[in-house]
MARFIFI-182807 format. One record per residue (C-alpha): z, x, y; residue number from 1; residue in one letter. Coordinates in steps of 0.1 Angstrom, whole numbers, m for minus. Example, Ala and Ser with C-alpha at 12.3 -4.5 7.8 and 13.67 -1.06 7.14 Angstrom:
BEGIN
+-------+-------+-------+-----+------+
!    zz !    xx !    yy ! seq ! type !
+-------+-------+-------+-----+------+
!    78 !   123 !   m45 !   1 !    a !
!    71 !   137 !   m11 !   2 !    s !
+-------+-------+-------+-----+------+
end
This chain:
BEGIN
+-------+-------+-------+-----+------+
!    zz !    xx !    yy ! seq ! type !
+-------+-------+-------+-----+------+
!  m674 !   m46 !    84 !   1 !    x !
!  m636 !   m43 !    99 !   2 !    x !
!  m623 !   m40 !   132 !   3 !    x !
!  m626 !    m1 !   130 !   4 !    x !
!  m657 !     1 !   124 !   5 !    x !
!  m674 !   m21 !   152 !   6 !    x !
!  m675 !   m10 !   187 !   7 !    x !
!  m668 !   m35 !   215 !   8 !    x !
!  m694 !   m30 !   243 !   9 !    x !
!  m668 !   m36 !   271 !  10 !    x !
!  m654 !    m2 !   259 !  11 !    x !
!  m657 !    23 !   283 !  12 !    x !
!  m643 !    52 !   270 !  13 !    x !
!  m666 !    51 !   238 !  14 !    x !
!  m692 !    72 !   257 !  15 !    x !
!  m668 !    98 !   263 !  16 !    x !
!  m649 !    97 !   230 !  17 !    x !
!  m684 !    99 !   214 !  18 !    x !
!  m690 !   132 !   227 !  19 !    x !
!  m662 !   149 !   222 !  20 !    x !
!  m660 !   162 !   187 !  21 !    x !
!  m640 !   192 !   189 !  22 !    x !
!  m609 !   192 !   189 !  23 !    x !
!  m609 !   223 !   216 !  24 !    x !
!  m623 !   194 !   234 !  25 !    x !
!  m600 !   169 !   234 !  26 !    x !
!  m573 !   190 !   242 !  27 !    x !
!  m592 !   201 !   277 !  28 !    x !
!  m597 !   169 !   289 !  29 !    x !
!  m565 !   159 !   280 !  30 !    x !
!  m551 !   192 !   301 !  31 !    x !
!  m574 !   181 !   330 !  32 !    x !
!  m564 !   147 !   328 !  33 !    x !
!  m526 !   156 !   329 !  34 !    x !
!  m534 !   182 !   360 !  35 !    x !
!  m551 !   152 !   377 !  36 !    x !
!  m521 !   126 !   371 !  37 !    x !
!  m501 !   149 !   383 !  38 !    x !
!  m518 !   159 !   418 !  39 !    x !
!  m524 !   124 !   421 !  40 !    x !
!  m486 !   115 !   416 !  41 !    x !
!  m477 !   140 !   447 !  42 !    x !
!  m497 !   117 !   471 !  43 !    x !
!  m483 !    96 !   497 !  44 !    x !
!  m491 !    56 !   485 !  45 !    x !
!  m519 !    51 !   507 !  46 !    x !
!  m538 !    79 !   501 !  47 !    x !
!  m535 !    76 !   463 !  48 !    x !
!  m545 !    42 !   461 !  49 !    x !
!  m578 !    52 !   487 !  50 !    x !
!  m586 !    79 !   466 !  51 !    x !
!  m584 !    59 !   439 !  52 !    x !
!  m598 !    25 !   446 !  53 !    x !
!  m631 !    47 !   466 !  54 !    x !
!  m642 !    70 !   432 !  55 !    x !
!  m625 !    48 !   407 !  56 !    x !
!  m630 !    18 !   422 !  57 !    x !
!  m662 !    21 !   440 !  58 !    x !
!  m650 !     3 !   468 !  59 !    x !
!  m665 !    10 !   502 !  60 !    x !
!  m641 !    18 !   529 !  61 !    x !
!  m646 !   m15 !   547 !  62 !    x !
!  m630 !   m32 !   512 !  63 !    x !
!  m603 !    m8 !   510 !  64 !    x !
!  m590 !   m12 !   543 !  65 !    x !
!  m594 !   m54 !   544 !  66 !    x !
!  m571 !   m46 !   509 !  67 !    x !
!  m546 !   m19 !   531 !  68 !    x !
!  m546 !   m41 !   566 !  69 !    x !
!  m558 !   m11 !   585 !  70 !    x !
!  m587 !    m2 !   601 !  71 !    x !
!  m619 !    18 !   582 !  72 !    x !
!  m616 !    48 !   604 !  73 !    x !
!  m577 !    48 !   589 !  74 !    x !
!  m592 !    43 !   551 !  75 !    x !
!  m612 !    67 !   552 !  76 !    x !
!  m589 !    94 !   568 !  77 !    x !
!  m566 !    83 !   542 !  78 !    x !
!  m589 !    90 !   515 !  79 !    x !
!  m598 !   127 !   530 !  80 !    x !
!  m566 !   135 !   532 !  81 !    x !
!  m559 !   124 !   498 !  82 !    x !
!  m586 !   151 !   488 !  83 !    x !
!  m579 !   177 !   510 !  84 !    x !
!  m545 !   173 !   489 !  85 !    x !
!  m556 !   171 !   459 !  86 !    x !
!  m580 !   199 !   467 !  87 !    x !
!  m550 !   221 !   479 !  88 !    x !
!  m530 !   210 !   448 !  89 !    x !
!  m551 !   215 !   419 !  90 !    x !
!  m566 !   251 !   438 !  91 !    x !
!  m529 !   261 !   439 !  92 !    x !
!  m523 !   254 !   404 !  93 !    x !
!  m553 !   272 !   392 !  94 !    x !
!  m544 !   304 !   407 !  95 !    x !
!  m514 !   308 !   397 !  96 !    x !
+-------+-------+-------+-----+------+
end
């Protein structure tokens, strides 16, 4: 067997590349992901890297503000914030 053909199990995008089978698809996902990148790009710093480091992360807002030198209650407003923008962002681009 080559390379190709075997899987490494610290992959994680194999279970979403094994879904996807259409073409139509990929090409969604990829449009989502681009609308996402982009949202996330407008951000200020801090609420970017909350946002991130909370649902990519998993980090609990204790962690991410020992990481930021703030306090929780500013982590976590960060990280709404960062939503409510997002939220505002990717609603505005949808309607137009």
């Amino acid at each position: 067997m080559d390379g190709i053909d075997r899987m490494d199990s610290t992959d994680k995008t194999v279970p979403l590349i094994s879904t996807l089978k259409r073409p139509d698809q990929w090409i969604i996902y990829n449009e989502q992901f681009r609308r996402i990148n982009s949202a996330l790009d407008q951000l200020p710093y801090e609420q970017k890297e909350a946002v991130i480091l909370h649902i990519q992360g998993r980090m609990k807002f204790r962690e991410i503000a020992g990481l930021q030198d703030t306090s929780v209650k500013t982590a976590l407003s960060r990280y709404r914030y960062g939503l409510d923008k997002l939220r505002l962002l990717l609603d505005g681009e949808v309607t137009k």
